[in-house]
C-alpha positions in Angstrom: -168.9 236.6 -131.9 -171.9 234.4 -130.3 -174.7 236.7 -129.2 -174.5 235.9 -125.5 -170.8 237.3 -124.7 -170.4 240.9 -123.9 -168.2 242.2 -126.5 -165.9 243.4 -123.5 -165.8 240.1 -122.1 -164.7 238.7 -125.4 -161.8 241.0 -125.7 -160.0 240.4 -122.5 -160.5 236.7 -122.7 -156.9 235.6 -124.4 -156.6 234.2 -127.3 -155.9 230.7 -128.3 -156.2 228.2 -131.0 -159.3 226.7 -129.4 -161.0 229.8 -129.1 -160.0 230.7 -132.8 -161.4 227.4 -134.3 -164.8 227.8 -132.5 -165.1 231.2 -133.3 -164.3 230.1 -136.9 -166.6 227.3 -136.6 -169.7 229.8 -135.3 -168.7 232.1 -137.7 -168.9 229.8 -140.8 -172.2 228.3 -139.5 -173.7 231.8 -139.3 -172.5 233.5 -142.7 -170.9 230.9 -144.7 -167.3 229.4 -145.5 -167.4 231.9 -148.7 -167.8 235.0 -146.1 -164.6 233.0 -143.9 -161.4 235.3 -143.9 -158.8 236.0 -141.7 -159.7 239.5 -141.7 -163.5 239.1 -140.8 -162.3 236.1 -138.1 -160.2 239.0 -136.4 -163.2 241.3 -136.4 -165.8 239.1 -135.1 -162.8 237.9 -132.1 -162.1 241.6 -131.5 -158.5 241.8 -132.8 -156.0 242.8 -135.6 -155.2 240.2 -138.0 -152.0 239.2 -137.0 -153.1 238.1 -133.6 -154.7 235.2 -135.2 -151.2 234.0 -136.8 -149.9 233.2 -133.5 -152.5 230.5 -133.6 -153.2 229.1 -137.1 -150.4 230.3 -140.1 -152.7 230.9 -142.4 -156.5 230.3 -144.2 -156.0 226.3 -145.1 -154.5 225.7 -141.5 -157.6 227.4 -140.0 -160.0 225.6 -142.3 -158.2 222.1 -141.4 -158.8 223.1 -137.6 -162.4 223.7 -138.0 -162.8 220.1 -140.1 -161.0 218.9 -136.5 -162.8 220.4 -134.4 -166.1 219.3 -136.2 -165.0 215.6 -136.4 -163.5 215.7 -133.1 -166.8 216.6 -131.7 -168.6 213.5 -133.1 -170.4 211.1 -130.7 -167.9 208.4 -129.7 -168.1 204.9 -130.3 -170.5 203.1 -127.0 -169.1 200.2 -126.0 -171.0 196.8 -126.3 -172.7 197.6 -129.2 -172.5 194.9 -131.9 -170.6 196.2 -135.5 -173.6 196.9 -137.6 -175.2 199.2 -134.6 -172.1 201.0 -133.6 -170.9 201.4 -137.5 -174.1 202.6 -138.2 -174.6 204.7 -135.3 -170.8 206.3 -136.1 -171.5 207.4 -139.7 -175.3 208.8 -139.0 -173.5 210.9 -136.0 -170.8 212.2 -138.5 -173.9 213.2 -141.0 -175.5 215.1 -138.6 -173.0 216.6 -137.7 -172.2 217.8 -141.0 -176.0 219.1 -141.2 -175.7 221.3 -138.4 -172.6 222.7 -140.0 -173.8 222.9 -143.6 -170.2 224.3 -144.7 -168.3 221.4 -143.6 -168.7 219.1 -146.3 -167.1 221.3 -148.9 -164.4 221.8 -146.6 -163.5 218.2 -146.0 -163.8 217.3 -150.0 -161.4 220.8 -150.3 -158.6 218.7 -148.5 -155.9 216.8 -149.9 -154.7 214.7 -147.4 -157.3 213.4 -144.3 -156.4 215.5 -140.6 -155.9 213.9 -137.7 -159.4 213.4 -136.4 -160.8 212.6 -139.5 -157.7 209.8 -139.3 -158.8 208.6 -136.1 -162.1 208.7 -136.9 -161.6 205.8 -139.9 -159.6 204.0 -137.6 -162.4 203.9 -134.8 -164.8 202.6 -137.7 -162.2 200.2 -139.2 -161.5 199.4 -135.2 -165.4 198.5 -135.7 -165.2 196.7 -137.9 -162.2 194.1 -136.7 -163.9 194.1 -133.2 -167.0 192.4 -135.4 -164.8 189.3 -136.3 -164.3 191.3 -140.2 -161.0 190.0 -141.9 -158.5 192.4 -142.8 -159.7 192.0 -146.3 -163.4 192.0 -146.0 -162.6 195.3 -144.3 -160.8 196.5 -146.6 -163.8 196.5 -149.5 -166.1 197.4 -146.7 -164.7 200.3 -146.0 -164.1 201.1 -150.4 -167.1 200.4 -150.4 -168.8 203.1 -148.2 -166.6 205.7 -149.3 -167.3 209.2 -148.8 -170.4 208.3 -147.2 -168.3 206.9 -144.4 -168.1 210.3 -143.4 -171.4 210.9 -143.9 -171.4 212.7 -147.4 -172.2 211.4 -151.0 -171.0 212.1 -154.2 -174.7 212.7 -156.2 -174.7 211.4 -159.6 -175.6 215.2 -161.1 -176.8 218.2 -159.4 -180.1 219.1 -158.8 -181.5 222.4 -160.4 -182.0 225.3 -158.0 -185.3 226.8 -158.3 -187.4 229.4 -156.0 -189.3 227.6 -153.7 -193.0 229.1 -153.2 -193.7 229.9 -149.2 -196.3 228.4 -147.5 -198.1 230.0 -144.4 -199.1 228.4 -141.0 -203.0 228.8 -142.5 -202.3 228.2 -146.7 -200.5 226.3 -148.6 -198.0 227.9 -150.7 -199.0 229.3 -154.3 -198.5 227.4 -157.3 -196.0 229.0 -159.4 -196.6 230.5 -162.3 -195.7 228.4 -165.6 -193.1 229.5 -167.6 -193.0 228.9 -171.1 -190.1 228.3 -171.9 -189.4 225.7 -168.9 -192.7 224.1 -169.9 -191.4 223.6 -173.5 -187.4 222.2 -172.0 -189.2 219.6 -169.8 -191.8 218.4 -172.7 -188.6 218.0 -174.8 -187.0 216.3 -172.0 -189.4 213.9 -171.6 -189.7 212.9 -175.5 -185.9 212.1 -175.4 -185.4 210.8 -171.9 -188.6 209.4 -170.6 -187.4 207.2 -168.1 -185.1 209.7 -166.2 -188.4 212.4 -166.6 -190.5 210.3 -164.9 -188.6 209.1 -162.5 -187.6 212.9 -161.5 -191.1 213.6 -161.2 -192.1 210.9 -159.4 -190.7 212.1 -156.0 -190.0 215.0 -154.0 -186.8 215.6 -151.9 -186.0 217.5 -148.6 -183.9 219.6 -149.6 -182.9 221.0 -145.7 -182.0 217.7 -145.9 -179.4 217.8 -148.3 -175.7 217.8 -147.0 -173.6 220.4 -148.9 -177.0 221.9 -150.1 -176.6 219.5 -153.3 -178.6 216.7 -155.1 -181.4 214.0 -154.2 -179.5 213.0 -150.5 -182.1 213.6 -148.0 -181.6 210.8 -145.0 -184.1 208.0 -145.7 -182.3 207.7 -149.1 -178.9 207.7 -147.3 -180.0 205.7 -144.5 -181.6 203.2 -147.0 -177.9 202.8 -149.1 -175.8 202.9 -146.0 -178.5 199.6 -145.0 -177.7 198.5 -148.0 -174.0 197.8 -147.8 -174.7 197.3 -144.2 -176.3 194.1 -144.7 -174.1 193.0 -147.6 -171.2 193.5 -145.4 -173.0 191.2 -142.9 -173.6 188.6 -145.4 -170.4 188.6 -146.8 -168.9 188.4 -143.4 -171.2 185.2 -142.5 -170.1 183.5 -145.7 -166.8 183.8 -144.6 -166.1 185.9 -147.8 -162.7 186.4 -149.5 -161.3 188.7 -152.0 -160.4 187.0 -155.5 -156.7 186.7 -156.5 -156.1 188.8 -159.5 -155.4 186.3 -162.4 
């Protein structure tokens, strides 16, 4: 229940889908889609289980209500704006969006078939795209192309490693870690069999409160710099007047 409504105020304001989905929503972004049940919905809306039935049948229903009420709540398409800006602008709005609700990502890759704002919101991006002058084809492998990341999420080649991450105060910098031994000895032997991927993996450091889904090396100037990528490949293509091959 958000902080700023009287619990008494909460109770005899009536029930309804919308109000269930938010609550959801609030209650995910707080404690986690793991914590999500029916049961602990009820008690944070002030009301026995089965009042929540009348509203969503059951767990998946609710959890393809909150992915709607998530995407529905994306910034909408401003007219005037060429394709690359508005395309662009579209899929950055649906990955922030997915950073403020860090849950949301699983969710969406947890469904089998797409719900009706996330329909809608491929067609306003295809829409984009075929406002730009894009052949149906072209589109097509644009939009193949982008993938998940349409939606603002990417599919990392392998997870990163959790680790304990040493806190730094306003005054010091955080306190080197002590060295283990036997993560010392992994990485050396690491290193001797697969240099290249060692050093690369040292080379950098990642954001992880950047990360959607809490996974991998995805913080936003390395999705903003692939999502450029095909960005500007789509605009080439499109200027060359590209076509698909026929399959011999």
């Amino acid at each position: 229940m958000p902080a700023d409504v009287p619990a008494e105020e909460s109770r005899r304001t009536p029930l309804s889908r919308d109000r269930v989905l938010r609550a959801a929503v609030a209650f995910a972004d707080g404690a986690g889609i793991e914590a999500l049940s029916m049961r602990r919905l009820a008690q944070e809306l002030g009301v026995v289980p089965m009042a929540l039935y009348k509203h969503v049948a059951n767990k998946e229903e609710l959890l393809d209500g909150m992915v709607e009420a998530v995407v529905a709540g994306l910034d909408p398409h401003v007219p005037g704006a060429d394709w690359k800006s508005a395309v662009r602008r579209r899929i950055l709005g649906a990955r922030d969006a997915l950073m403020r609700h860090a849950w949301a990502a699983q969710v969406i890759r947890s469904r089998s078939s797409p719900t009706p704002a996330v329909l809608a919101y491929l067609d306003s991006v295809i829409g984009m795209f075929r406002a730009g002058g894009f052949s149906l084809d072209l589109t097509h492998h644009a939009m193949h192309a982008l993938g998940s990341r349409v939606l603002g999420l990417t599919e990392e080649l392998f997870d990163a490693p959790p680790g304990p991450e040493p806190r730094a105060t306003a005054t010091a910098p955080a306190p080197a870690p002590a060295p283990d031994p036997a993560q010392t000895a992994a990485r050396e032997a690491m290193a001797l069999r697969y240099p290249h991927v060692t050093e690369l993996a040292g080379a950098v450091a990642h954001d992880r409160s950047s990360v959607v889904g809490g996974r991998g090396c995805d913080d936003r100037f390395e999705f903003e710099f692939a999502l450029d990528l095909l960005l500007d490949g789509f605009e080439r293509l499109h200027g060359q007047g590209w076509k698909s091959a026929p399959r011999a």
